[in-house]
Structure formats: C-alpha cells, structure tokens
C-alpha positions in Angstrom: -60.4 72.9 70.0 -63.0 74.7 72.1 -66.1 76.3 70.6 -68.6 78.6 72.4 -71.8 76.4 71.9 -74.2 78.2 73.6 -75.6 81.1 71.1 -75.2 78.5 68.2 -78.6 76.7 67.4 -78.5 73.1 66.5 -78.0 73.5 62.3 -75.6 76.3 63.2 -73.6 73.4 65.4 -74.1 70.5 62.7 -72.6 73.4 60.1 -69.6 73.5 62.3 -69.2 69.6 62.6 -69.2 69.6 58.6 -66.7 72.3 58.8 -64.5 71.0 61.5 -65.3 67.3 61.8 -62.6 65.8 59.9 -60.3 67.4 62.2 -61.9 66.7 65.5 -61.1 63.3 67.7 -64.2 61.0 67.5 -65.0 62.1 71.2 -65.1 65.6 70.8 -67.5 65.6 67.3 -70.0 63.2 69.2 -70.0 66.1 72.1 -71.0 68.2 69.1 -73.8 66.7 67.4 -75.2 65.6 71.2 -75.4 69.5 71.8 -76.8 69.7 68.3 -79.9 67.2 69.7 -80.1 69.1 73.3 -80.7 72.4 71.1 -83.6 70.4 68.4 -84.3 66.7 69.3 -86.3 67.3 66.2 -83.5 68.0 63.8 -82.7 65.2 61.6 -79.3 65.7 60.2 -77.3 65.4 64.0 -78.3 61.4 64.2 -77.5 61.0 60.5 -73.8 62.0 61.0 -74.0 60.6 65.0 -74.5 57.4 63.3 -71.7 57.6 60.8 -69.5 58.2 63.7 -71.1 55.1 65.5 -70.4 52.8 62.8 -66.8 53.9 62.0 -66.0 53.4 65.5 -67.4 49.9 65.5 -69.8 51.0 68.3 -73.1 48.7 66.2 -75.8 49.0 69.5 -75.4 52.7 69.0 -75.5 53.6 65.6 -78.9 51.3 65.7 -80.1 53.2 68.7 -79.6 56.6 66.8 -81.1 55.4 63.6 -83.9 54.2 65.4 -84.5 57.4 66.7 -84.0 58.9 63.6 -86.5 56.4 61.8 -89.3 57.4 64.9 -88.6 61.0 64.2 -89.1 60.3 60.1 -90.3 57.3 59.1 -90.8 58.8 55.3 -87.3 58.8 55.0 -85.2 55.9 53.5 -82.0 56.6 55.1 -82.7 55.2 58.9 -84.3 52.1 56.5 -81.0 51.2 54.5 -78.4 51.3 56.7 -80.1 49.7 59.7 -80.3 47.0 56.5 -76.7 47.3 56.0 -75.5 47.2 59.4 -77.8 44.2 60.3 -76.8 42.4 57.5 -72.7 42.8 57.7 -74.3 41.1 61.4 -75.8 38.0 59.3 -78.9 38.8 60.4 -80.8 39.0 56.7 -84.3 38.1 57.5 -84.1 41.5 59.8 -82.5 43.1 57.3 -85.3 42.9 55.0 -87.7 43.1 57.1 -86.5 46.8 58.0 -86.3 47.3 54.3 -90.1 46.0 53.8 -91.4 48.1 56.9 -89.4 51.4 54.8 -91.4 50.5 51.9 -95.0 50.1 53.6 -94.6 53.5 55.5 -93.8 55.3 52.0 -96.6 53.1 50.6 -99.2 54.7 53.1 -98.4 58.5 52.0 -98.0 57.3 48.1 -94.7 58.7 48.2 -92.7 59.0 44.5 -90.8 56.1 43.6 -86.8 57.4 44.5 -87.9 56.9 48.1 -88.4 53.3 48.2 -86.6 51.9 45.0 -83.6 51.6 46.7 -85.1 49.9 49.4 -87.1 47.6 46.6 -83.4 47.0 45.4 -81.5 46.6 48.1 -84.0 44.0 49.8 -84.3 42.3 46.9 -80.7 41.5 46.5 -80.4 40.3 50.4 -83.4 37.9 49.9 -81.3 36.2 46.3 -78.2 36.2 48.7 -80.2 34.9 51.6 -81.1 32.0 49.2 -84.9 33.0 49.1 -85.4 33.3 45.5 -89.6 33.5 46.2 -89.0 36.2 48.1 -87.5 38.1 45.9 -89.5 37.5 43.1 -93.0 38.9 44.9 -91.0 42.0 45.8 -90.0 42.6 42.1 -94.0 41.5 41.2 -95.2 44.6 43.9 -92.4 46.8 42.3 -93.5 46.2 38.8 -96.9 47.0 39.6 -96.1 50.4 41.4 -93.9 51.4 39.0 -94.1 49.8 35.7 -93.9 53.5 33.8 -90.8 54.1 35.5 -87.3 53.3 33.4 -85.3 54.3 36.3 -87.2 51.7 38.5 -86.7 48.9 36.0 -83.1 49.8 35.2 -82.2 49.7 38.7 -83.8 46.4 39.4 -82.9 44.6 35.8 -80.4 42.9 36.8 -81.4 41.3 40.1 -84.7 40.0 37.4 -82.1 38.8 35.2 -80.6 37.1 37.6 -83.7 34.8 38.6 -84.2 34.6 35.4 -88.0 36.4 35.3 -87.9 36.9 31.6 -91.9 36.9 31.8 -91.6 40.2 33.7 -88.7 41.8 31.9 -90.7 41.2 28.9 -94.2 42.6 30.3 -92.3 45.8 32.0 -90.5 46.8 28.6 -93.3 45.7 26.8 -95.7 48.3 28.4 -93.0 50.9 28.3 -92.9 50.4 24.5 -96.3 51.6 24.3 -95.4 54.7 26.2 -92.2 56.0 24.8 -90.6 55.4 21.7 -87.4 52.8 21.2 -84.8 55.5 20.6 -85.8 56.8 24.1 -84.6 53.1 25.3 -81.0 52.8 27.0 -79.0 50.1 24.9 -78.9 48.1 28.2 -82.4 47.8 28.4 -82.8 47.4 24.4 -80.9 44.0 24.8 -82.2 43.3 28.1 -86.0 43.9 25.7 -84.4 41.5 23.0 -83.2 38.7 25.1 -86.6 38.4 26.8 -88.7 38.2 23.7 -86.5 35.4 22.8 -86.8 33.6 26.1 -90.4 34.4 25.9 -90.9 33.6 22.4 -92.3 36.7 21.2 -90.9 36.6 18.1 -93.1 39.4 16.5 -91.4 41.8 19.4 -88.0 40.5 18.8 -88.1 41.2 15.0 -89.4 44.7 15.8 -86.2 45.2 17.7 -84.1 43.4 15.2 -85.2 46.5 12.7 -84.6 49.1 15.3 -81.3 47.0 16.2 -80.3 45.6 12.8 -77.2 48.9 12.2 -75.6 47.8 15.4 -75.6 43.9 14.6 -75.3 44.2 10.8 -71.5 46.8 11.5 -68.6 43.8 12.1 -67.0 47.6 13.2 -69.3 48.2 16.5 -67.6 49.5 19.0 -69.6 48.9 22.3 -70.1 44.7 21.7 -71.0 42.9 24.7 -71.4 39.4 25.7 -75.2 40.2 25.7 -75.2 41.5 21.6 -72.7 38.8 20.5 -75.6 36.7 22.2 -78.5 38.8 20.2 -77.0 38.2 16.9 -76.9 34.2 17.4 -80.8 34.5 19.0 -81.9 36.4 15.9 -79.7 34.3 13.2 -81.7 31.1 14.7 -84.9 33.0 14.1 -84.2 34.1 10.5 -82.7 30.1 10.2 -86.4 29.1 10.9 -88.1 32.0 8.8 -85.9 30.5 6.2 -84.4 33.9 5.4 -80.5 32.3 4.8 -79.5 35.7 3.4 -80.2 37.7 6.8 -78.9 34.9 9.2 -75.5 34.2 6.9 -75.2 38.8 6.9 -75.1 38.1 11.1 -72.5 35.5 11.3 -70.2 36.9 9.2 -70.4 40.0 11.3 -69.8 37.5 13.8 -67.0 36.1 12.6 -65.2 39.7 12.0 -65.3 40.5 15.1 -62.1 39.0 16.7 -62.2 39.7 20.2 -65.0 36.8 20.2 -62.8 33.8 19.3 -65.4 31.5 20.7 -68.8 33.2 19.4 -66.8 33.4 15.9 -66.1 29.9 15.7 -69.5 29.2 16.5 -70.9 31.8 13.7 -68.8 29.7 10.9 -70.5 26.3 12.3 -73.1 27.9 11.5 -72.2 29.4 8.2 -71.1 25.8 7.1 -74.4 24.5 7.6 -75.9 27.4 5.7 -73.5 27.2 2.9 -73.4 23.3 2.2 -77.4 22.9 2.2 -77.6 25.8 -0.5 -74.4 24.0 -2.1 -72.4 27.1 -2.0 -69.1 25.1 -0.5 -67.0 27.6 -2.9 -68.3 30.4 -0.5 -67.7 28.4 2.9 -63.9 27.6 1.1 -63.6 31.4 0.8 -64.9 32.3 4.5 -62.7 30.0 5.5 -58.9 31.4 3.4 -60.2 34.9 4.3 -61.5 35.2 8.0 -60.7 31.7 10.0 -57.5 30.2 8.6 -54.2 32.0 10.7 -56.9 34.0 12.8 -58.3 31.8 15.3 -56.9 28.7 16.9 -59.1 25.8 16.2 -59.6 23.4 18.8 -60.5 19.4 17.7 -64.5 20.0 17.0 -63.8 23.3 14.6 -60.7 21.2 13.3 -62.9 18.2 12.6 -65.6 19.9 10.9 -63.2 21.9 8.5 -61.8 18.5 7.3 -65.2 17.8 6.4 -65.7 20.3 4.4 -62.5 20.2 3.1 -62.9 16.2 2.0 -66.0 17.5 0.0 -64.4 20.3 -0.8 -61.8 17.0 -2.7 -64.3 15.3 -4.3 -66.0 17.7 -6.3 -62.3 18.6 -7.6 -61.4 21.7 -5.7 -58.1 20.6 -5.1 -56.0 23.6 -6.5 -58.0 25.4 -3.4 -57.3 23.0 -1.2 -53.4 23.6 -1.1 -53.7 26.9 0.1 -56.6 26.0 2.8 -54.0 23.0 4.5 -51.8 25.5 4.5 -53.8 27.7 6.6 -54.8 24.7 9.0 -51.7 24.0 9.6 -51.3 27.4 10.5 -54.2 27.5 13.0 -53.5 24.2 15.3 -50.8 23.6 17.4 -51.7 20.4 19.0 -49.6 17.3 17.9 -53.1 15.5 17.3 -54.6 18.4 15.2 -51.3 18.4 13.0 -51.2 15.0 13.1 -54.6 14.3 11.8 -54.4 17.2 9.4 -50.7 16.2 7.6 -52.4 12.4 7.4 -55.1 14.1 5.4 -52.4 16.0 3.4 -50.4 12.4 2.5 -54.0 10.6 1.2 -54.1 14.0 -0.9 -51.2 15.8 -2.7 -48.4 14.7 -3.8 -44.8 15.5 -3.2 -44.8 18.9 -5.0 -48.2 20.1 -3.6 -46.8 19.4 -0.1 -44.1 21.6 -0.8 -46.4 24.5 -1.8 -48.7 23.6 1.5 -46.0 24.3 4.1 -44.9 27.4 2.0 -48.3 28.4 2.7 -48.1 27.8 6.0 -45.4 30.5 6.4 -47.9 33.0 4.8 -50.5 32.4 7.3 -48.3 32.7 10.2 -46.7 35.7 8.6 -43.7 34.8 7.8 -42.8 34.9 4.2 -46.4 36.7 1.8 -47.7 34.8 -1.0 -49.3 37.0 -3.7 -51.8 34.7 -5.7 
C-alpha cells in the first residue's frame, strides 16, 4: 500500500498508522512512524507505537533505544518508565528494572506530580523487588508511598495486597486508620473494610476492630451472605475470639453458628462447632450442643478423626447424664457422616458398650435418614 507522505504532518501520519497499521507488514508501519519522527522528533506518540512494533518483533535493543528517546523527550511520563521495567525484567535483569521504575518516580517527585503518575510505578517496582527476593526493599518503597499518599484510597488499594503480602499490618493499619478520620466507613470498599479488620486484629487494636465489627456485624451475623471470602470466614473466627475474651458467649456462639450454616466452608464450619462445644459445655448447655449437632453437622459434613473424636466426647457425657433416648438418633447421624473403617469402627464399638439390640436397630434406620434414604418424622 503506498501513501503520499509528504503533505501529511507527523500526527496526520501516526492517524494513518492507527488506521492502517493492523493491515500493514511490520516493515512498512516502522517506515511510517520513522517519517512520523523526520516530520516532529518532538512528537511523542511515533516512539510509543515504534516501540510496540520493536517488542512484538523481538527486536529488545531497539524498543529500549526508542523508549529511551522517548523517556529524554518526557521524563514526566510513566510510560517509557514501565515498560523499559517490563522489558528489562522478562531479561532477568530486576535490579535495573527497578531502578528505572525508582528514577520514574524521583523525576515525578521533583514537579510534585498527582499520584496516577507514579503509583503504578510504586506498584510495579514494588512487586519486582518481593519477586527479586528483596523484601527491605520493598517495604521502604511502600513506607515513601504511604507518606505521599496516605489520603489516597486508590493508592492504597492498588498497593494492599503487595503489603499484605509482607505482612506490614502496622502500616495497613496506620493508612486505613487515617483514612477513617477523613471519610466515613460506608465510603470504604469491602476489600479494604476486611483488609481494616484483619489488621486491627494483627495489631491488636481491639477498640478499632470492634468499631468495625458494628459497622460489619449485618454481613457476619446473615448465615445467607452472598459475597463470603476466605478473608470474612477468617473475620468472624478473629472477632468470636475477641468476644470469647470479653466474655460475651452470646455474640461469639451468634458467629459460629453463622459459621457453621454456611456450607461451602466445610473446614471453617467444623472449626466454628469446636468452638461451639467449648462454649456450650462450660455454660452446661450440652442439650444445645446435642441439637447443633442433629440439626447442622450430622449427614452435612464429613468428619475426619479429630471432629469424630470430639463428638464422642460429647456424646459419652451426653450418656451419663441420661440423654440416651437422644443419643440413638445422634449415632445415627455419625454413622452417616464417616466413611473411614476406623471412624465406623470406633463409633459402632461405642454403639455395642451403649444400646442394646433393639436401639441398634433404630440407629441404622437412622442412618438411612441422614443419608437420605428412607425420612424419619419424630
């Protein structure tokens, strides 16, 4: 294809390249945005898309030549910055990489540019120092971005994670902390609600963490919430441990059996009624623990040896205070929830010691009602 170049200026030329690029051979669209740079070696956008063309063609020295150029022509812009990061660090070369990333952030520093200029390059040299094994590193470049922009939710949400990562709960905590005193909680992302949450716990501000449990408590108290992450199922433990030491059984017991109705979390459930058994027996409300058992554990989860173990427990307290009618319906049900020839085996020795001949009978019949085979009305 043959274009008359010569009363074109040099955005008139890169307009055609957009245009027509896609459909031009590699050779021919660098020909274009070279006569884009003969017409205005001061136009930016020809080296941007010169170096895309570099890169795809594998050609490395010259799409760092051309971003070089294009970083001496603007150094207030982050795109030269990045990918001269990127391409230096698909080259192993990390320590450059960031270096680049940090010289981006210093120019933008001297001309107090806004923060979307160099939080991306914040971000991405953060992550290449954690993947570069210099944890340090990272950590004073999240310190100097903290300070810059501590007012900033876009800066923080774009960097939580990395902080996460290193496990910086001090500054998670101060950053959210001060943004607290700025805007109000509703005006908080969920994210960075539990993000907020987590870190008082690890931080042991327990006067922030039960402000958040009031502004949270809807979401945790509703066994029905629909957008339950690893991070809330992880929230409602932190707070029932806090309520545990306030001595507030009520709140903490409310939490787990939220907990426990929530099915997707096999593990976190059988967790919550360990924890509901130690709530239960030191009030000496066993009955209720029985109950929590027939209704949300027995025929819904499968119990491994520990959960197994510390049912029987129960359940041999559960004998001696003469609960047995109970108890026939509750074998049942464990019987039900372990398939292991140990489990069964230690559970039908249990049976033997207890019921008779007749009671066994009803047992296995209740067995078929918790794997939902035959239904038992009582």
């Amino acid at each position: 294809m043959e274009f008359n170049l010569e009363k074109l200026s040099a955005r008139d030329i890169v307009d055609l390249y957009i245009k027509e690029g896609n459909r031009l051979p590699p050779s021919q669209a660098i020909y274009l945005l070279k006569r884009a740079i003969e017409k205005d070696p001061y136009y930016e956008e020809p080296y941007i898309h010169l170096s895309r063309i570099y890169r795809k063609l594998n050609d490395m020295n010259k799409a760092i030549e051309t971003l070089n150029i294009l970083k001496m022509l603007n150094p207030y812009r982050s795109y030269p910055y990045i990918n001269l990061a990127k391409i230096l660090a698909d080259q192993g070369e990390i320590e450059k990489a960031v270096s680049i990333l940090k010289e981006g952030i210093k120019k933008f520093e001297e001309v107090n540019l806004p923060m979307e200029f160099s939080i991306d390059l914040y971000n991405l040299a953060i992550r290449y120092s954690i993947y570069n094994w210099k944890d340090e590193e990272a950590e004073e470049l999240i310190k100097e971005a903290f300070v810059k922009y501590k007012d900033s939710f876009e800066a923080f949400k774009r960097l939580y994670k990395s902080i996460e990562e290193l496990e910086l709960y001090d500054i998670i905590y101060n950053w959210l902390f001060y943004l607290s005193q700025i805007y109000f909680l509703k005006d908080f992302p969920l994210e960075i609600l539990e993000s907020f949450a987590n870190a008082s716990f690890e931080t042991e501000n327990e006067k922030m963490a039960l402000k958040l449990y009031e502004y949270l408590k809807e979401f945790l108290e509703n066994s029905l919430k629909k957008f339950e992450t690893d991070i809330t199922m992880k929230l409602r433990f932190d707070y029932t441990h806090l309520f545990l030491d306030m001595g507030n059984y009520g709140t903490a017991e409310k939490l787990m059996k939220a907990a426990l109705d929530l099915n997707a979390f096999g593990d976190y459930a059988l967790s919550a009624l360990e924890i509901l058994k130690d709530i239960y027996l030191k009030q000496g409300k066993i009955v209720k623990f029985l109950n929590i058992l027939e209704k949300k554990v027995l025929g819904k989860y499968t119990l491994n040896m520990h959960y197994l173990e510390l049912i029987l427990d129960v359940l041999d307290e559960a004998y001696k205070l003469g609960y047995k009618d109970k108890l026939i319906k509750l074998f049942g049900g464990l019987l039900a929830s372990t398939f292991s020839y140990e489990s069964r085996k230690l559970i039908e020795n249990k049976i033997k010691k207890y019921f008779s001949k007749k009671e066994r009978s009803l047992i296995d019949l209740y067995k078929l009602h918790y794997e939902g085979i035959i239904r038992i009305d009582d």
